[in-house]
TIROVEX-390611 format. One record per residue (C-alpha): residue in one letter; x, y, z. Coordinates in nm, 4 decimals. Example, Ala and Ser with C-alpha at 12.3 -4.5 7.8 and 13.67 -1.06 7.14 Angstrom:
2
bado:u:v:w
A:1.2300:-0.4500:0.7800
S:1.3670:-0.1060:0.7140
# end
This chain:
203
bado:u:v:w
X:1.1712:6.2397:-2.1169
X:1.5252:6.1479:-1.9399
X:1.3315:5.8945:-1.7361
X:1.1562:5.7459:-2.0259
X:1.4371:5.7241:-2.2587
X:1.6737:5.5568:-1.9017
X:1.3483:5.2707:-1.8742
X:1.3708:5.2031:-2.2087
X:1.7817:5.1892:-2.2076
X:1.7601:4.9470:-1.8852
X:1.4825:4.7226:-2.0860
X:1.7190:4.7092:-2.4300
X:1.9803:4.5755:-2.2234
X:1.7974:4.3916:-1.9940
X:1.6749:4.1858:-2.3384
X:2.0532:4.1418:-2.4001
X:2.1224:3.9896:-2.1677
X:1.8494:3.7793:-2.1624
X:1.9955:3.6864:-2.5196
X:2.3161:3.5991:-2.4428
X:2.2017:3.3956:-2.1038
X:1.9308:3.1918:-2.3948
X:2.2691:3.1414:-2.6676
X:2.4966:3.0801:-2.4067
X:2.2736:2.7831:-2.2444
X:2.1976:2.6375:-2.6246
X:2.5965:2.6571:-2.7050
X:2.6353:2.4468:-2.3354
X:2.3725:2.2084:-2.4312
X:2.4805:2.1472:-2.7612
X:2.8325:2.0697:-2.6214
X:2.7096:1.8262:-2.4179
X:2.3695:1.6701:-2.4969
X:2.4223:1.7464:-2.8704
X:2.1685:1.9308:-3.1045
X:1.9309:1.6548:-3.1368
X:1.8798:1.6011:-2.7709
X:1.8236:2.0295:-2.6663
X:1.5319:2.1470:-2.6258
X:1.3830:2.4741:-2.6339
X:1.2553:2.3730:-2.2024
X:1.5576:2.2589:-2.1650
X:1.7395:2.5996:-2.2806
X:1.4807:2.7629:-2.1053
X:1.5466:2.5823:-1.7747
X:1.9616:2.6362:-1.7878
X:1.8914:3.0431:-1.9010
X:1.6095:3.0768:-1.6401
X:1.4033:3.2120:-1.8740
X:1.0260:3.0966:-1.9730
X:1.0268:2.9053:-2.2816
X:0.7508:3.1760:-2.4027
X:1.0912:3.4325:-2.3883
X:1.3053:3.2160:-2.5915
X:1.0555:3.1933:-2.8838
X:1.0092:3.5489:-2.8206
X:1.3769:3.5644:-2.9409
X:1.4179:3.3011:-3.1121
X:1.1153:3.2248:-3.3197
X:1.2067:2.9041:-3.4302
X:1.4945:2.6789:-3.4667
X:1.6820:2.8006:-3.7577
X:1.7107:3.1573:-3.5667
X:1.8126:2.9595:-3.2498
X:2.1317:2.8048:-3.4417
X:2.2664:3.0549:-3.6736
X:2.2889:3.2650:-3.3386
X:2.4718:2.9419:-3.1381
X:2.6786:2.8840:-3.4149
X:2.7878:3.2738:-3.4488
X:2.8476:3.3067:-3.0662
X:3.0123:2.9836:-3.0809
X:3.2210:3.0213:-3.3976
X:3.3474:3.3900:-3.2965
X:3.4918:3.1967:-2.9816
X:3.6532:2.8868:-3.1579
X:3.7391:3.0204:-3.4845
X:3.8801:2.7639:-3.7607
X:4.2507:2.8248:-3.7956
X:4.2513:3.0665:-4.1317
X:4.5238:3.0072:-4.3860
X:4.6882:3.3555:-4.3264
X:4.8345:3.1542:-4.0399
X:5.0510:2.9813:-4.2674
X:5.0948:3.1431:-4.5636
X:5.5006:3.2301:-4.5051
X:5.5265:2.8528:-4.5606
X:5.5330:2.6016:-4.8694
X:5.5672:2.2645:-4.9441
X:5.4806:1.9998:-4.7109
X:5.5989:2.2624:-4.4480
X:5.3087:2.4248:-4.5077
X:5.0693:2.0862:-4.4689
X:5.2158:2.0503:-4.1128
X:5.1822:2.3841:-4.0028
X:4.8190:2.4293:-4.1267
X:4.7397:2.0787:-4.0155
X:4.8906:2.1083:-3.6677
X:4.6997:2.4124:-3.6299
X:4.3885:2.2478:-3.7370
X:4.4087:1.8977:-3.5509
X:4.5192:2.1556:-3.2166
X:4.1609:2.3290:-3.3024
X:3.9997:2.0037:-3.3300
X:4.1468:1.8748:-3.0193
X:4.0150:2.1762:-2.8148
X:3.6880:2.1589:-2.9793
X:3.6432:1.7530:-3.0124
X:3.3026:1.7310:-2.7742
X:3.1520:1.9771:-3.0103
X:3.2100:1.8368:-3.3191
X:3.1393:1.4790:-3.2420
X:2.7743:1.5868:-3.1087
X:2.7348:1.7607:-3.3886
X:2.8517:1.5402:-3.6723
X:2.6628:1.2451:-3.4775
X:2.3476:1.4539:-3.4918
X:2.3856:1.6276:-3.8520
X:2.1336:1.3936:-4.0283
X:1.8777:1.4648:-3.7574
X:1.8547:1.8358:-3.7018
X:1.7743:2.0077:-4.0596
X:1.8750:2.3415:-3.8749
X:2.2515:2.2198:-3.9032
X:2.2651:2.2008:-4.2439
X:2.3724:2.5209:-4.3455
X:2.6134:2.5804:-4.0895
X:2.7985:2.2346:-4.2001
X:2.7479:2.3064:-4.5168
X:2.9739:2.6275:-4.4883
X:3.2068:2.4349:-4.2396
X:3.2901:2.1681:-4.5010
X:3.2990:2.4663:-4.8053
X:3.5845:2.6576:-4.5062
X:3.7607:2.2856:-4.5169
X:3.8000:2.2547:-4.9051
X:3.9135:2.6148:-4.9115
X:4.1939:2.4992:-4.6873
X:4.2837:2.1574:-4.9096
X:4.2876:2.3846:-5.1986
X:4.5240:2.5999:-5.0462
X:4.7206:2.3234:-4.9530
X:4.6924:2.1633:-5.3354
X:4.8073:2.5427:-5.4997
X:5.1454:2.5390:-5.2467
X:5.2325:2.1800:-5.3643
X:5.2058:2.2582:-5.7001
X:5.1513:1.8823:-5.8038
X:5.1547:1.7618:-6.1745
X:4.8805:1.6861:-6.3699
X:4.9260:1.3139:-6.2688
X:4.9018:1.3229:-5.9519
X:4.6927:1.6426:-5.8570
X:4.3987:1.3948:-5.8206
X:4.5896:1.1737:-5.5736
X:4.6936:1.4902:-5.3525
X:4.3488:1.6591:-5.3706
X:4.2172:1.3301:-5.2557
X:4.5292:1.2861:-4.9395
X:4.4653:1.6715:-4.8051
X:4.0396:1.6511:-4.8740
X:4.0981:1.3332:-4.6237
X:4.3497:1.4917:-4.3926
X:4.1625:1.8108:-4.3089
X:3.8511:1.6504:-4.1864
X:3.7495:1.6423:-3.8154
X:3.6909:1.2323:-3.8774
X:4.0473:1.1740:-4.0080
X:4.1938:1.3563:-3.6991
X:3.9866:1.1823:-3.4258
X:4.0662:0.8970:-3.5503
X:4.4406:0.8893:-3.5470
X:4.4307:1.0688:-3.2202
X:4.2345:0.7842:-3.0827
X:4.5030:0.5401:-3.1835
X:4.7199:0.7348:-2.9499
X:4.9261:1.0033:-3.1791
X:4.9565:1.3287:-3.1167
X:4.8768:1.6565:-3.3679
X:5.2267:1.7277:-3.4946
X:5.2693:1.3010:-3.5839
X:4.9129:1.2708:-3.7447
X:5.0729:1.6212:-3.9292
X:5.4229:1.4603:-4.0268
X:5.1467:1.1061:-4.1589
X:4.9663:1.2824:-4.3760
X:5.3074:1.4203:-4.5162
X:5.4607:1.1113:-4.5346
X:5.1309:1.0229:-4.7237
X:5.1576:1.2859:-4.9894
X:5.5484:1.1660:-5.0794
X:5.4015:0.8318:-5.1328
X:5.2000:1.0061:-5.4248
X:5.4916:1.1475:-5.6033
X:5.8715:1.2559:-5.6060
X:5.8415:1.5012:-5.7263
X:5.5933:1.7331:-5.5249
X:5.7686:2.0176:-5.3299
X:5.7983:1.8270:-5.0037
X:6.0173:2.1070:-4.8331
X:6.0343:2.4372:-4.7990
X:6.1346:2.6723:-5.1333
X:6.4192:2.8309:-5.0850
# end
């Protein structure tokens, strides 16, 4: 019984493994060929693994992703808006938005893959979908801080929905600025909206 019960404690983590090796080579694939270009042989190749084993695992592509995207997501989370909540005004846009343009600095490769290959690979939808719900959470935050008036609320809503995408940050890096001065634009963007938003910190 002790032997029986070691075999079949070596084989449950000898599938593990074999896991993680199959996510880990679909994460580096996707960061560099981009979804639409992996394939399952070519995950099997970089996990050394039969491509038999990965559909053993992974019956089919929708199971393959929402496993890449956890092990990929738990090690490049999205800045979360406890980060900043000691802040207000337009304070708080440029520490939420440094902290997101830093994130999408570190994690540019991976994003422009992926946005490039959205409309190609069905299996991304629902992960983008919940990326792009996790970005209007964060422009609503942003909105409730700034406390605009009913005039302009549209206007601001409009200014942060543009300012926390991935696109708006890549390209206004591109152009040559860095994180905190796209931060301290989009700022100088919402005071062009009104005078009367919050702009600095409450006392």
């Amino acid at each position: 019984m002790t032997k029986r019960r070691y075999t079949l404690g070596q084989r449950a983590a000898t599938q593990g493994e074999t896991r993680r090796r199959i996510i880990e080579a679909t994460v580096y694939l996707h960061g560099t060929l981009g979804p639409r270009d992996t394939t399952i042989s070519g995950v099997a190749e970089r996990a050394q693994v039969q491509r038999l084993t990965v559909y053993r695992h992974f019956p089919d592509e929708d199971a393959l992703f929402k496993a890449c995207t956890a092990h990929w997501f738990a090690a490049n989370p999205i800045p979360e808006p406890s980060t900043w909540a000691k802040e207000s005004g337009c304070a708080r846009v440029l520490r939420a938005l440094s902290q997101l343009y830093g994130y999408y600095r570190r994690t540019e490769q991976m994003w422009t893959l992926t946005f490039r290959d959205e409309s190609d690979v069905p299996a991304l939808a629902d992960p983008m979908r919940r990326v792009r719900n996790f970005l209007d959470a964060i422009r609503d935050d942003l909105v409730e801080h700034l406390v605009p008036d009913a005039s302009t609320i549209a206007r601001v809503r409009a200014t942060l929905g543009c300012a926390v995408q991935f696109q708006t940050w890549q390209s206004l890096a591109r152009q040559g600025q860095d994180d905190p001065e796209i931060a301290e634009l989009v700022c100088g963007w919402l005071r062009g909206t009104s005078a009367s938003l919050p702009l600095h910190p409450r006392p």
